[in-house]
FIFITOR-851533 format. One record per residue: x, y, z of N, C-alpha, C, O, CB in turn; residue in one letter. Coordinates in steps of 0.001 Angstrom, whole numbers, always signed. Each point is the difference from the previous one (the first is absolute). Glycine has a CB too. Layout:
ATOM       nu       nv       nw      cau      cav      caw       cu       cv       cw       ou       ov       ow      cbu      cbv      cbw  type
ATOM        X        Y        Z        X        Y        Z        X        Y        Z        X        Y        Z        X        Y        Z     a
...
end
This chain:
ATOM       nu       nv       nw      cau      cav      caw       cu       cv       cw       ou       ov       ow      cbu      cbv      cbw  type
ATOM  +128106   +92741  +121894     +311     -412    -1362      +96    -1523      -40     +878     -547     +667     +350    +2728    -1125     x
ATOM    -1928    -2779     -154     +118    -1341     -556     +419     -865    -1147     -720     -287     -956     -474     +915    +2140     x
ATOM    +2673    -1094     -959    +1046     -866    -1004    -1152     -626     -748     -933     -606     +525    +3290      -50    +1021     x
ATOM    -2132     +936    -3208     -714    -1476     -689     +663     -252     -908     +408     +893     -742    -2516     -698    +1073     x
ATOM    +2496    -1896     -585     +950     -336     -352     -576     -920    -1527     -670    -1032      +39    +1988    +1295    +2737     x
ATOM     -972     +251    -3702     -342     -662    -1511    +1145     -568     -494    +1205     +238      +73    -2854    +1368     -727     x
ATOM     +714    -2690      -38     +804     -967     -274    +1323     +230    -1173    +1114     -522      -59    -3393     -719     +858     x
ATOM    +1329    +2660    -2015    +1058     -232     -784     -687    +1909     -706    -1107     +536      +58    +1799    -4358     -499     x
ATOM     +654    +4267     -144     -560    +1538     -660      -11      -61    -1030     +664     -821     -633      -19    +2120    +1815     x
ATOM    -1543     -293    -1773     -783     +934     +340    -1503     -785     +518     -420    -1007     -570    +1854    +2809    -1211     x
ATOM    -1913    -1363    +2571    -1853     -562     +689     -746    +1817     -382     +479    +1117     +195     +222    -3524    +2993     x
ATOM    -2108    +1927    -3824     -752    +1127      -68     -576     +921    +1230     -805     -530     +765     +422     -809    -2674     x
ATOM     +649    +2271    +2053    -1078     +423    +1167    -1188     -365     +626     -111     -258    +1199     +927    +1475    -2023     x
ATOM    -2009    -1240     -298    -1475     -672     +410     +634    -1639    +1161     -125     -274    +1193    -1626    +1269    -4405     x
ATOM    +2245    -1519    +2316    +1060    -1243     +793     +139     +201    +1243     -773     -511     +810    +2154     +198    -2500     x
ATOM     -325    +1125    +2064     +417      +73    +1165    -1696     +659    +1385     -325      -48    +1186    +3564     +563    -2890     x
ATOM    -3573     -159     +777    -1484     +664    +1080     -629    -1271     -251     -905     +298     +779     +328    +2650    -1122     x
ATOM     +226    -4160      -66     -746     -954     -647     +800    -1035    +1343     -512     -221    +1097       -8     +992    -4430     x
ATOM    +1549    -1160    +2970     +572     -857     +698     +601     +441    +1799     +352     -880     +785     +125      +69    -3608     x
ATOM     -478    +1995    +3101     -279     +666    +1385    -1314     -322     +188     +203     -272    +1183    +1330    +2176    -1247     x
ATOM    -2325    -2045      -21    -1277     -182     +537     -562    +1744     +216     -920     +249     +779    +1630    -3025     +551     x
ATOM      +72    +4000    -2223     -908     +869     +473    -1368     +483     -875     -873     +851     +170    +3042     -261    +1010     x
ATOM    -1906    -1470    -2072    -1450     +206     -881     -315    -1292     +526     +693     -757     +680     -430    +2259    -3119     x
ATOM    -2193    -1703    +1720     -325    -1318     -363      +56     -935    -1073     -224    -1211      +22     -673    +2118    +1205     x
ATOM    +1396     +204    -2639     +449     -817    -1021     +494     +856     -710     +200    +1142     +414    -1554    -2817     -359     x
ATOM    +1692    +1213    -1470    +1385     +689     -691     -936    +1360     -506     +374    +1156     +198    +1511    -3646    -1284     x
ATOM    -3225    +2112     +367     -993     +828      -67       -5    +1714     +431      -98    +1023     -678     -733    -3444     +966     x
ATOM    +1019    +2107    +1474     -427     +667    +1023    +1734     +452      -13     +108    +1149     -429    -2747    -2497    +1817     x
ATOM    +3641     +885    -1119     +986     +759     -405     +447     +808    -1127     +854     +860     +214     -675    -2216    +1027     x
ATOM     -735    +1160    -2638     +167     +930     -995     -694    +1047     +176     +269    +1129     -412     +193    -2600     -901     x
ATOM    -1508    +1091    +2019    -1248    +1299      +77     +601    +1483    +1049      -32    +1205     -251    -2332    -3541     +211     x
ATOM    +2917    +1524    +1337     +676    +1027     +794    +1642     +929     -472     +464    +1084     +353    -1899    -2877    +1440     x
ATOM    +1897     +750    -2697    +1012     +654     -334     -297    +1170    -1403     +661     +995     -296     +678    -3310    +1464     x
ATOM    -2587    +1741    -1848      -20    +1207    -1255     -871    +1127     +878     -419     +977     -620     +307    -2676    -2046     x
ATOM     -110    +1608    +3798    -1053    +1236     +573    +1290     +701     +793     -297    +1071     +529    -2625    -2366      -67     x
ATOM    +4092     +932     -318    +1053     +516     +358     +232     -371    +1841     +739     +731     +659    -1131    +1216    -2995     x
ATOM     -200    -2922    +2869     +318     -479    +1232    +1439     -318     +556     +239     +184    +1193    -2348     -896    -1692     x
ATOM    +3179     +177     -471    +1140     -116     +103     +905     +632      -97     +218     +819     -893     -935    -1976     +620     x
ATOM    +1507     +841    +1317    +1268     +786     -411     +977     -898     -243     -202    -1148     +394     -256    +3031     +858     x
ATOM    +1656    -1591    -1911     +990     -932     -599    +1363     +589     -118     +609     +129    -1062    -2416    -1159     -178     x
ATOM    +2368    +1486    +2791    +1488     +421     +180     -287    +1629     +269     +703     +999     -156     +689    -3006    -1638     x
ATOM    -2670    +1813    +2243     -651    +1474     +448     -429    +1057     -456     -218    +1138     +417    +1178    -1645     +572     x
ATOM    -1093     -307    -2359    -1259    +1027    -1028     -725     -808     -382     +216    -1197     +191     +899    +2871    -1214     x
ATOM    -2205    -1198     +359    -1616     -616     -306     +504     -854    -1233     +454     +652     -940    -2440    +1564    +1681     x
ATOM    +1966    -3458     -842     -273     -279    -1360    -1178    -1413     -390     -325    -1005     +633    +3042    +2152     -839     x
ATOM    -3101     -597    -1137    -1221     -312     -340     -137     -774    -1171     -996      -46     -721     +455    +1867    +1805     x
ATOM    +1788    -2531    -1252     +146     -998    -1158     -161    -1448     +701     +905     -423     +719     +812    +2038    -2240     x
ATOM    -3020    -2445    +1270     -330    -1132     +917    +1320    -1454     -666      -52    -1188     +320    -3385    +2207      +77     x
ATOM    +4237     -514    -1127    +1390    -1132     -426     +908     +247     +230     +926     -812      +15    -1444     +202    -1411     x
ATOM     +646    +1985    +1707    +1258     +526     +802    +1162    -1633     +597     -158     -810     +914    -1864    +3518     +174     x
ATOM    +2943    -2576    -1990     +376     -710     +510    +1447     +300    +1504     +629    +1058      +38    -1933    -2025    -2730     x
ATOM    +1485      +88    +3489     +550       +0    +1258     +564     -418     +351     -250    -1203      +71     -613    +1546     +236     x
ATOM    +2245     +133     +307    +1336     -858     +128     +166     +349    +1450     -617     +878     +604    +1872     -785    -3120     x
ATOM     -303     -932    +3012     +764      +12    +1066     +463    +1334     +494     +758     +787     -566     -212    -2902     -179     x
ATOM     -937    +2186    +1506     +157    +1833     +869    -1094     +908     -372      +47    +1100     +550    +2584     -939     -734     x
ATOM    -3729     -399     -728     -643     +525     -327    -1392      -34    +1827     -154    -1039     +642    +1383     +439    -4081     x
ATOM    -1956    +1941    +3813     -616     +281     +677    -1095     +110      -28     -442    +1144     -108    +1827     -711     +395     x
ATOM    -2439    -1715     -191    -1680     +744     +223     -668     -117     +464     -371    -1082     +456     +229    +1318    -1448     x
ATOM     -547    +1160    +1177    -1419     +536    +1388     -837     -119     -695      -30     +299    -1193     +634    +1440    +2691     x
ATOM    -2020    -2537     -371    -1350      +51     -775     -476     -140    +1605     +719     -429     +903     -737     -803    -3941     x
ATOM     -821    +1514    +3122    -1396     -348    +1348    +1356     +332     +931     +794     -941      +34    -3227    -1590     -708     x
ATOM    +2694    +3338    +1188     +611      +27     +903    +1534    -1030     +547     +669     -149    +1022    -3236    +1138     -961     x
ATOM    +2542    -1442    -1293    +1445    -1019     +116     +972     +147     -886     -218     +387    -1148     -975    -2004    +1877     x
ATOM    +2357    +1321     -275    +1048     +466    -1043     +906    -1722     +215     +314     -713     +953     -126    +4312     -579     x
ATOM      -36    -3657    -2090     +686    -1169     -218    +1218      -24     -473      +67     +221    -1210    -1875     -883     +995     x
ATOM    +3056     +417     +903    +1214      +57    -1107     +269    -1111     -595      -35    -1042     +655    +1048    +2540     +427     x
ATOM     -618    -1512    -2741     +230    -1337     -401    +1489     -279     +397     +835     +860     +279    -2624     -790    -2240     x
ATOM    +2018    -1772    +1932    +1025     -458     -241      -68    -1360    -1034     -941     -792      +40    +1544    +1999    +2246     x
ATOM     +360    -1318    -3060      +78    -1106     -461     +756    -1534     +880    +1147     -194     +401    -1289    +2171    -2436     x
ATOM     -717    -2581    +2062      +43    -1142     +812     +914     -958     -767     -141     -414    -1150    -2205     +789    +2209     x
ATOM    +3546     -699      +42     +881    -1345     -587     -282     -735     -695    -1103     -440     +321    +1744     +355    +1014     x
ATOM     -127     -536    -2517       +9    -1250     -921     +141    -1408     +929     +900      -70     +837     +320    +1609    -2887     x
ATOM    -2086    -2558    +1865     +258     -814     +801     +807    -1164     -631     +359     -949     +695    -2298    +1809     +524     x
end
């Protein structure tokens, strides 16, 4: 499982696959999430704005990301 830490909530889903590097663009992340590739706290979901908070869980390509919200500096 791999910590990813955003700057501020709510961040969209496509986002978080966009800015992981597991797509190649935001494009290519809406496309996998409306064909139902994701999971999001361990069910399928298929809303590419889904938005995503802190503790929230997601699997795509074989990786699972937990969010955290990252300190105010």
């Amino acid at each position: 499982m791999i910590d990813v830490e955003i700057p501020k909530e709510p961040v969209e889903l496509y986002k978080v696959l966009k800015f992981e590097n597991l797509v190649a663009s935001g494009g290519e992340a809406k496309l996998v999430i409306s064909e139902g590739l994701v999971l999001l706290n361990g069910e399928i979901e298929t809303r590419k704005r889904k938005k995503i908070v802190s503790g929230d869980v997601v699997e795509f390509a074989g990786e699972t990301l937990r969010i955290k919200l990252g300190s105010a500096t």
